[in-house]
C-alpha positions in Angstrom: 144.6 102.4 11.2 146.1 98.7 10.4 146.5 96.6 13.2 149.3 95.2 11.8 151.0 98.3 12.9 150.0 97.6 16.2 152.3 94.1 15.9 154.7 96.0 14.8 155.2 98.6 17.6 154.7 95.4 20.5 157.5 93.7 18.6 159.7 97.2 18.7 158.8 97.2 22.4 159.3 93.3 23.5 160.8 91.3 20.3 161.8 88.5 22.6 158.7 88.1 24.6 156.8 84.9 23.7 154.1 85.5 21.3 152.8 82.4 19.8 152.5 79.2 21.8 150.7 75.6 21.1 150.0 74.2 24.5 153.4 75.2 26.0 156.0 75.0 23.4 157.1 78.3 22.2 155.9 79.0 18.4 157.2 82.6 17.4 158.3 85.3 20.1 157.2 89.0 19.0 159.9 89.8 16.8 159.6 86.5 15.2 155.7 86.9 14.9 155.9 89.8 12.8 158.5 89.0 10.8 156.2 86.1 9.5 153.8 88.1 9.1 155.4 91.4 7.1 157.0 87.7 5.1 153.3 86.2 4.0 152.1 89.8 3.4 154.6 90.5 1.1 154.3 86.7 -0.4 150.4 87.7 -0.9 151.0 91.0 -3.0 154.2 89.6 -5.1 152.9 85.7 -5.7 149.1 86.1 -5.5 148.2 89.4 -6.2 146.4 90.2 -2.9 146.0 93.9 -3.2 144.6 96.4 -0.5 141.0 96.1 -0.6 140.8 92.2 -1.5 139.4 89.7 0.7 141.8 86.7 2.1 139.3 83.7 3.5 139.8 81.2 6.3 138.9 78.1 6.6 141.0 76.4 9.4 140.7 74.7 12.6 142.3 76.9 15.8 146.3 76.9 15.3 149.1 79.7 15.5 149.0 79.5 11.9 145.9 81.7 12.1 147.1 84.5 13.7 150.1 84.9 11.4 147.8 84.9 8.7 145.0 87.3 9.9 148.3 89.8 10.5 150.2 89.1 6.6 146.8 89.7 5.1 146.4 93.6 7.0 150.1 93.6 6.3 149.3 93.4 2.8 146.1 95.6 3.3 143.4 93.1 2.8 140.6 92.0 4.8 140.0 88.5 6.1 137.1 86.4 6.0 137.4 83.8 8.7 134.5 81.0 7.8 133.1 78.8 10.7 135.5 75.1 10.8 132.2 73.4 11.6 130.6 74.4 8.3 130.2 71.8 5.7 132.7 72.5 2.7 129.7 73.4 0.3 128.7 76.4 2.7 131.9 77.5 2.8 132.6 77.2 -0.8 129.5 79.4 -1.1 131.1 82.0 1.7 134.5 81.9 -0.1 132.3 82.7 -4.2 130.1 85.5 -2.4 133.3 87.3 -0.7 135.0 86.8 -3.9 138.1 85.9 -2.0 141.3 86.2 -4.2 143.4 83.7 -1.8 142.2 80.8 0.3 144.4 79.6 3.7 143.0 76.1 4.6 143.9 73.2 7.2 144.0 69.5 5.5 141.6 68.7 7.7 139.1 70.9 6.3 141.0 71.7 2.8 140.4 68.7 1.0 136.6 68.5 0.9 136.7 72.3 -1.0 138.7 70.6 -3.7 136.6 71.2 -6.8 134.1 73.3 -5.1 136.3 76.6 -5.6 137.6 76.2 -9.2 139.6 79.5 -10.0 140.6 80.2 -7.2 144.2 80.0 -5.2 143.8 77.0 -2.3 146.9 77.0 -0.1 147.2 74.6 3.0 148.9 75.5 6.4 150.3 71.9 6.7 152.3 71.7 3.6 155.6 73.0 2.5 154.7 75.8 0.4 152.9 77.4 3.7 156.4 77.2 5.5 157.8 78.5 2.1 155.8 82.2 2.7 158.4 82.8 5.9 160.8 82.9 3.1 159.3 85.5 0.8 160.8 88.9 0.9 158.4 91.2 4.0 157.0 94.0 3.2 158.9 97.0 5.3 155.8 97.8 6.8 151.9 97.7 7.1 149.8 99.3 4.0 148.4 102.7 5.3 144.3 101.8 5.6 141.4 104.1 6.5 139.6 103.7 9.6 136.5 102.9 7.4 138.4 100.0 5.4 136.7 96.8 5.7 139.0 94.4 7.4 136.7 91.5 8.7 134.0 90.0 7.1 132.1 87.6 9.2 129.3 85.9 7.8 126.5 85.1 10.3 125.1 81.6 10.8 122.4 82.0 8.4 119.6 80.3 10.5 116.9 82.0 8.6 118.2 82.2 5.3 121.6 82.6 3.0 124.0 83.7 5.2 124.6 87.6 5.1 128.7 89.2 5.4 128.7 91.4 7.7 131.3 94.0 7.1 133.5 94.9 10.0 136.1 98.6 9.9 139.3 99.2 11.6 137.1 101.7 13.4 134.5 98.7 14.0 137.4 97.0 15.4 139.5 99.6 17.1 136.6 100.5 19.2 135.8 97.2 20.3 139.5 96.0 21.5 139.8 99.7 23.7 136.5 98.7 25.2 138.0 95.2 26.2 140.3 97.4 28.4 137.5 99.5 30.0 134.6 97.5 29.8 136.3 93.9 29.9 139.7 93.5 31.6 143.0 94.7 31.9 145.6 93.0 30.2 149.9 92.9 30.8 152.4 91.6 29.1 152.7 88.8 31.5 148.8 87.5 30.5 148.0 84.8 27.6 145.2 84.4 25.7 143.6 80.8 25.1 142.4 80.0 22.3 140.1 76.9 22.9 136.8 78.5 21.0 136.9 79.5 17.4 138.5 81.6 15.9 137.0 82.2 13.4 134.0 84.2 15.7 135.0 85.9 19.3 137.9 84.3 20.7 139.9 85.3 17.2 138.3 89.1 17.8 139.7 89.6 21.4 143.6 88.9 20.0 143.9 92.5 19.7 143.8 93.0 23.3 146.8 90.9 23.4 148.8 91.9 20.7 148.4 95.7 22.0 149.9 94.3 25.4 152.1 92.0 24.2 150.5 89.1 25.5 150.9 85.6 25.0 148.7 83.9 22.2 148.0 80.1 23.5 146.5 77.9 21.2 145.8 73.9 23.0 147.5 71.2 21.4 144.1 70.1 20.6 143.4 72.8 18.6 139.8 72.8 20.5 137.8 73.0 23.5 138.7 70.3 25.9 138.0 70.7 29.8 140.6 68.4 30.8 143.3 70.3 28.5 142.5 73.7 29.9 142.6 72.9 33.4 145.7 70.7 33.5 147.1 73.9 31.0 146.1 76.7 33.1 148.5 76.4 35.5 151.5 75.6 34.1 150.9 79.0 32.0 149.3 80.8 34.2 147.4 84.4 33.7 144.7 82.6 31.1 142.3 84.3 30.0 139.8 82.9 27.3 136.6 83.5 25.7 134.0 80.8 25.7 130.5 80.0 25.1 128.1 79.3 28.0 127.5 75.5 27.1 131.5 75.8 27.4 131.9 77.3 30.6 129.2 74.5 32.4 131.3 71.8 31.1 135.0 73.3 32.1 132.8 74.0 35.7 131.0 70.2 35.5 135.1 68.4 34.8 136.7 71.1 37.7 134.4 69.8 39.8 134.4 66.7 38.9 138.5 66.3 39.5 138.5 69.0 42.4 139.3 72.0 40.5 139.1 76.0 41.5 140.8 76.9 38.0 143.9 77.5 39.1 145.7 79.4 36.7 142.9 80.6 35.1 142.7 84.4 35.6 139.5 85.6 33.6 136.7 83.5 31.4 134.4 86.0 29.0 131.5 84.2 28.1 129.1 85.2 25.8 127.5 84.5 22.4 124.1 82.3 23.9 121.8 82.7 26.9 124.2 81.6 29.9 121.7 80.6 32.8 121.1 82.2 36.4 121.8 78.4 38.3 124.7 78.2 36.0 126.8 81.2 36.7 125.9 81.0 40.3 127.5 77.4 40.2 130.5 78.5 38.4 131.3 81.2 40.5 130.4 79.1 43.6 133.1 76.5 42.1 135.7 78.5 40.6 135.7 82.2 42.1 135.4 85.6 40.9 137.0 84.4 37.0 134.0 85.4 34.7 132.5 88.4 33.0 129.9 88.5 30.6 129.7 90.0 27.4 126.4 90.4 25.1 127.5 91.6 21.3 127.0 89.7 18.0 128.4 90.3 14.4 127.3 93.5 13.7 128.3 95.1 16.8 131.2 92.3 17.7 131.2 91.8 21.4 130.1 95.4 22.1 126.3 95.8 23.4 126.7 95.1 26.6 129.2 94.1 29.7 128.8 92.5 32.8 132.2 93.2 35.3 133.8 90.3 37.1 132.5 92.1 40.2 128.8 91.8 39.6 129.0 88.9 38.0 130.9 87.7 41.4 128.3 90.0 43.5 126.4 88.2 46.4 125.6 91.5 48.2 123.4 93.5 46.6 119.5 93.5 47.2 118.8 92.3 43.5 122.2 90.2 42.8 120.1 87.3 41.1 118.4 89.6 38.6 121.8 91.3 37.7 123.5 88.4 37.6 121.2 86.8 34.8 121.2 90.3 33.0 123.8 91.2 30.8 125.0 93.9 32.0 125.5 97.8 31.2 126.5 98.9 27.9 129.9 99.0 26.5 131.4 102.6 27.3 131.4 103.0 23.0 127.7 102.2 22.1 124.5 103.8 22.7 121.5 101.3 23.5 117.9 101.2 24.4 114.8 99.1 23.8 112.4 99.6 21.6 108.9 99.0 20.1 108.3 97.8 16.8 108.0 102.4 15.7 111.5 102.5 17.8 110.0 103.9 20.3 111.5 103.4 23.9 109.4 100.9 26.2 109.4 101.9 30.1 111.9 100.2 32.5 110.9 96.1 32.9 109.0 96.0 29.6 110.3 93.6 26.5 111.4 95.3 23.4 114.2 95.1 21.0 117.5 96.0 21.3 118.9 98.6 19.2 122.5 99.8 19.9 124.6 102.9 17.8 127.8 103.5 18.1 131.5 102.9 16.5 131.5 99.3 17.0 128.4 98.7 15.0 128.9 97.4 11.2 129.6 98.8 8.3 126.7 97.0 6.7 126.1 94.0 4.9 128.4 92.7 1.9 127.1 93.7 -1.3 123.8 93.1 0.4 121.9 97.4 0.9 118.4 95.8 1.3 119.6 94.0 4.3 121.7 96.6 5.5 118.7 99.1 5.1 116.2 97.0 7.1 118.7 96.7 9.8 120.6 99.8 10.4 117.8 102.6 10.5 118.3 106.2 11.6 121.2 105.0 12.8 120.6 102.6 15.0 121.2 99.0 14.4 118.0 96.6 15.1 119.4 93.7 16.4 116.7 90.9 16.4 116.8 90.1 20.0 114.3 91.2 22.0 115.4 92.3 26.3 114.4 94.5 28.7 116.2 97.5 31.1 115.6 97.2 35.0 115.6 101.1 36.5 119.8 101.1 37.1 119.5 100.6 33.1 120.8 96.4 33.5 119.7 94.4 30.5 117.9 91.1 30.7 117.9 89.3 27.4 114.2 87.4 26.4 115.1 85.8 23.0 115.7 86.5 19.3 112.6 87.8 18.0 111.8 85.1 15.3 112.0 82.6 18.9 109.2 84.1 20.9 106.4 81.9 21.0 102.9 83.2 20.2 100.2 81.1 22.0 96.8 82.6 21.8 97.7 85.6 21.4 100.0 86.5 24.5 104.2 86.3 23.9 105.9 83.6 26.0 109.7 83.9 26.0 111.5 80.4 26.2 114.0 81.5 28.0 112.4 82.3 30.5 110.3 78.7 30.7 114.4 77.5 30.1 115.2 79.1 33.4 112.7 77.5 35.3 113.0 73.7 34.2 117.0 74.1 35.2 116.0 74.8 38.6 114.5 71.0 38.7 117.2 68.5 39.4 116.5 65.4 37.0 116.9 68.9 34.2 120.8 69.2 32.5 120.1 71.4 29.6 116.8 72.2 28.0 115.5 74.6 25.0 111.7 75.7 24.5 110.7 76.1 21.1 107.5 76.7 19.7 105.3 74.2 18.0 101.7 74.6 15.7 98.3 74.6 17.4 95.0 74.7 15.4 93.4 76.5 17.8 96.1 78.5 19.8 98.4 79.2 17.1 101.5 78.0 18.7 102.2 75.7 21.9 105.3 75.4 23.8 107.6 72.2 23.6 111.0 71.5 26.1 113.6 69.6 25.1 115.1 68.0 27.5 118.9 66.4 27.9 118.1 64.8 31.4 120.9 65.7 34.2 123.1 62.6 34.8 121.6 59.1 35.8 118.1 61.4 36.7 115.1 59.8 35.5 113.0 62.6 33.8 108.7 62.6 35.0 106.8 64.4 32.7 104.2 65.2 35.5 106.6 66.2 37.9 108.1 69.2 35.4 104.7 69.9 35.2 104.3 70.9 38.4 107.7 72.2 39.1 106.6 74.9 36.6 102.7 75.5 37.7 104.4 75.8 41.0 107.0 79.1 39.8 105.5 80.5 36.2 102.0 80.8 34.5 100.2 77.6 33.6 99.6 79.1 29.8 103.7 79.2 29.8 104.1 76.0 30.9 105.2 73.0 28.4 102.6 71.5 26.6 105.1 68.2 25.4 108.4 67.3 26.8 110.9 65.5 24.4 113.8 63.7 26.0 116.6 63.8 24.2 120.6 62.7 25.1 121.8 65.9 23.6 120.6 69.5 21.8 122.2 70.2 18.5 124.5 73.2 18.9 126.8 74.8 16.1 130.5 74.8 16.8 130.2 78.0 18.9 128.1 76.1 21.8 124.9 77.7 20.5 121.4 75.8 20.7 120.5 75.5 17.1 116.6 76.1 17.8 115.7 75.9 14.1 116.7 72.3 13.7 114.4 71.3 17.0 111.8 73.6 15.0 112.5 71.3 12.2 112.4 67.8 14.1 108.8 68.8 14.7 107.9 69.7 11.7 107.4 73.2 11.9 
């Protein structure tokens, strides 16, 4: 199946309904919208070559632009490889050599810096003329024919630990997840749009399919990124939004409504997902903004399908355990199969900590050209995914950490996040993350960083007893380090490994 094809029959069905908008100015309608797209797929096979099977890379900032190209490439039977904006040119010239991409779509913004890192290889640029030029090539009458196990994403993780690995994602990988956005997710009409204020290149870009199945409308801000201010003055002059975010995004849009009066009007669902979103915060952004949010727990190799937490339970104040199902993540997606697991992938009981592992049609392919990798990480078939959780007896999932973050302290496992949870309950606390640091004698000790909360002076010996006073003394942190803010990649993540680093571990 091509998902072009899936353009194609919304355009059949609504070729004047508005398709592509930047803030509210009307880009493409449907019909429109696929004509661009059948006209750069064809402009890819007759002027560079592209070829069912080759690999067509990214490297943009957000615009309408990339949606036209994620659709001529499938038109043309290709597979994208959309490459993080934040990365520096370098890693993305590395990206771009190991997918052996045949045809590179840049922004100037980002474009210019790859000059000379990428010699061979065809550089074109959105914001120039001979982008425009590609509406002008003769279309392709329809969508090449593609298997359901043709590769049509290749997302390459962050590579925290190491070289970053491509993880290869199907039109099966891909089908599944967009009909679990309907069942698992949300509903979607013709009447909603989809913001896209995250990148994307990662989750945002992977729900559009929900939206082009429905003929939606696909919003992208006139910023091009993530501003709280934008979104909520946006919202409701568009109206129906819904939008994927990160966690740290979703306490900031929830900090400005506040902060200007706010109940995101407009503003009909918010997935968040990709990082540990905390118990006070969801509680406050529900409490602010109403029942708008539902949780999702997936990552590249099983894209936003492991696990989903409805609007409803998110929204739940009812139930006798609301506050431990609301800082779960939910149940699993109605297409994957998942349990925790010892280190002999062998379950654990209810309430013990384990790893994930998760099988079903939304899990990977495998890694590009990579089989070690793939073999240490899909096993009997079942994909290990690194982070560790465990199942209460209804079978919600509570996520811990990633496995390389628990911290080992004479010989017991403490799980940040759960020392995280406990220092946002104190008020002079506006973000933290717990890392782990070298001890001679107790092999590792735990370390907060803290970002204090606005104009709160931050006592070291009051945290200290804030936490003797609700978790284990052995838990508790053994160093605080203030700090104005926590380096995060472009996707709102904590990037733990460069605290690790600023300690010197």
């Amino acid at each position: 199946m091509n998902p072009a094809e899936w353009l194609v029959r919304t355009a059949w069905r609504t070729p004047d309904a508005p398709a592509l908008l930047r803030g509210e100015d009307i880009v493409a309608d449907y019909e429109v919208f696929c004509a661009r797209a059948a006209a750069i797929g064809g402009a890819l096979a007759s002027r560079f070559g592209v070829a069912r099977g080759d690999r067509v890379a990214l490297f943009m900032s957000n615009a309408t632009e990339y949606l036209e190209i994620l659709y001529g490439a499938w038109f043309a039977g290709a597979a994208v490889v959309p490459i993080n904006a934040k990365l520096h040119a370098r890693e993305a010239a590395w990206i771009i050599e190991d997918a052996d991409a045949k045809l590179v779509l840049v922004s100037d913004d980002l474009g210019a810096a790859l000059s000379g890192l990428v010699a061979g290889r065809e550089v074109l640029s959105v914001d120039h003329a001979d982008y425009a030029a590609l509406y002008r090539a003769e279309g392709l009458s329809a969508p090449k024919a593609l298997r359901d196990d043709d590769m049509l994403w290749l997302f390459y993780t962050s590579g925290t630990t190491g070289t970053p690995k491509g993880v290869m994602l199907s039109s099966r990988n891909l089908q599944a997840m967009t009909y679990a956005y309907f069942i698992d997710v949300d509903e979607v009409s013709a009447g909603d749009a989809f913001l896209y204020a995250a990148p994307m290149s990662h989750g945002a870009g992977l729900y559009n399919f929900a939206g082009i199945l429905r003929g939606a409308r696909h919003v992208v801000p006139q910023t091009g990124k993530f501003d709280a201010d934008e979104i909520l003055a946006l919202a409701p002059r568009i109206g129906n939004v819904s939008m994927f975010a990160a966690p740290t995004m979703v306490k900031r849009l929830v900090e400005h409504a506040k902060a200007v009066g706010s109940s995101g009007d407009g503003l009909k669902t918010i997935v968040y997902g990709g990082g540990p979103m905390y118990l006070a915060d969801i509680v406050d952004a529900v409490d602010t903004m109403g029942p708008r949010f539902v949780q999702i727990y997936g990552q590249g190799e099983s894209p936003m399908t492991i696990t989903a937490l409805s609007r409803a339970l998110v929204a739940d104040r009812t139930h006798p355990r609301w506050r431990q199902r609301a800082a779960s993540v939910g149940l699993p997606h109605s297409c994957v199969r998942m349990r925790v697991a010892d280190a002999e992938g062998r379950d654990v009981p209810n309430g013990e900590i384990g790893e994930i592992l998760v099988q079903g049609a939304t899990v990977m392919s495998g890694y590009w050209r990579n089989p070690q990798a793939t073999a240490d990480t899909i096993r009997d078939g079942w994909l290990w995914t690194g982070d560790t959780g465990s199942l209460d007896e209804d079978g919600f999932l509570t996520l811990h950490d990633r496995s390389k973050d628990v911290i080992i302290s004479g010989g017991t496992n403490i799980y940040p996040r759960e020392v995280e949870e406990t220092l946002l309950l104190h008020a002079s606390v506006g973000e933290v993350a717990v890392v782990g640091r070298a001890h001679p004698e107790w092999g590792e000790e735990v370390v907060a960083f803290v970002v204090p909360a606005k104009d709160a002076p931050v006592d070291e010996q009051d945290l200290d007893r804030h936490c003797i006073d609700h978790i284990a003394r052995f838990k508790r942190p053994k160093a605080y380090v203030v700090v104005d803010d926590l380096p995060k990649n472009n996707y709102g993540k904590v990037l733990k490994t460069a605290l690790r680093e600023r300690l010197g571990v």
